[in-house]
C-alpha angles and dihedrals in degrees: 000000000000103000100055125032119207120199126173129201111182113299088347116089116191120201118199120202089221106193103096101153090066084034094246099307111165123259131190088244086046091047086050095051103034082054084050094057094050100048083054101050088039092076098024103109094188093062098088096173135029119210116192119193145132135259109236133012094328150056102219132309105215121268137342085269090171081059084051090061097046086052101061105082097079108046094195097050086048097053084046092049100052094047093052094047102045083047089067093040105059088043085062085055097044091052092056096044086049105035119119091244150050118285110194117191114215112201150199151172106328122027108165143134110008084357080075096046098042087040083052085056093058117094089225137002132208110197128199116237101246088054117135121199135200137152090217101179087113094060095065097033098262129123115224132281130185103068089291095133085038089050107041099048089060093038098044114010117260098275095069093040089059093050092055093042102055092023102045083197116179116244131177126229103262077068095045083058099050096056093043105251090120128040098203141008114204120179115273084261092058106045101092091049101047084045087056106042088051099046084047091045086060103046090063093052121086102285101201097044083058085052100055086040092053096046086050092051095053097038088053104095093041095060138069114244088257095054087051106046082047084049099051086041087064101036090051085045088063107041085055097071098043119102094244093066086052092050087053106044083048082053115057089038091060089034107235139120110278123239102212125193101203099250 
């Protein structure tokens, strides 16, 4: 792989966007591996922990839009192209939104485009503070791809959705962490360490336990009270008889730090 870039340190995988010279723009080789990864952290039980950044001075800065332009003679290839492409695309989304374990996103300089949507899918985000944000589809006539109008209304109510959707305004990241899309700016020095100590930080936690709590948060606004309370009664059942629930409540008695193992 040359796009993407996959190293592992112990429990914790970090994926680099590696494409810096076009500052992480998506290609159609970059969308093929980066589904490839995932698939393959997806199901990897010893990976505890995902870290997503780019190589370089950015994040990502939306899709390959020079490919876009190469890709315009043949309207048919074209229509067959994009869909292709988006397909995999939004598999690579729906893998990280559904995946058994935390995905942190660790960002810098540019995130627009499908960097927004792809940052959205993260479970939380550190942002350098020299990050810049925007949406962006509406500057090349496109609406957007990625999750992005799944993602924004839940994250931001639907006005100012809407705001960052038609306006593709630019915002910094002390603004992306005012509206939530971010959970902590750190400066540009700091990003790598506070990425680390907080990947590092969730890879000792009870893996599986993150994954049941993460399918019930994103589950939350498609289900009726009922189905949600059903749905915490069997998530905490199960938890109950995994190894790691047994580690915690042993330890607090005996008042200690827990180990756990991630089951």
């Amino acid at each position: 792989m040359e796009s993407i870039l996959l190293k592992r340190d112990g429990a914790i995988a970090t994926v680099t966007l590696n494409r810096p010279a076009a500052l992480n723009a998506l290609s159609s080789e970059m969308n093929l591996e980066l589904s490839e990864v995932t698939s393959e952290l997806e199901l990897d039980e010893s990976v505890r922990c995902v870290v997503i950044q780019g190589a370089g001075d950015h994040f990502m800065a939306g899709g390959d839009v020079k490919g876009f332009s190469e890709a315009t003679l043949d309207p048919q290839q074209r229509k067959l192209a994009l869909e292709r492409g988006i397909t995999e695309t939004h598999s690579i989304i729906t893998r990280l939104r559904r995946m058994p374990k935390p995905v942190i996103g660790s960002v810098r300089g540019a995130v627009a485009g499908f960097g927004m949507s792809l940052m959205s899918a993260c479970d939380l985000v550190i942002a350098a503070d020299n990050s810049f944000f925007t949406l962006a589809y509406c500057h090349i006539g496109a609406s957007p791809d990625g999750g992005a109008t799944y993602a924004l209304p839940r994250l931001l109510g639907v006005k100012l959705a809407m705001e960052i959707a038609l306006l593709g305004d630019r915002f910094d990241a002390q603004r992306a962490l005012a509206l939530g899309l971010v959970n902590r700016v750190v400066a540009l020095s700091e990003l790598d360490g506070a990425t680390s100590t907080l990947a590092t930080r969730l890879a000792k936690g009870p893996t599986a336990v993150y994954g049941r709590t993460k399918r019930l948060i994103n589950e939350s606004l498609d289900h009726t009270l009922a189905e949600h309370l059903q749905a915490e009664q069997d998530s905490f059942a199960a938890s109950a008889f995994g190894a790691d629930f047994a580690e915690g409540v042993r330890a607090f008695v005996e008042k200690r730090k827990p180990v756990f193992v991630g089951c």
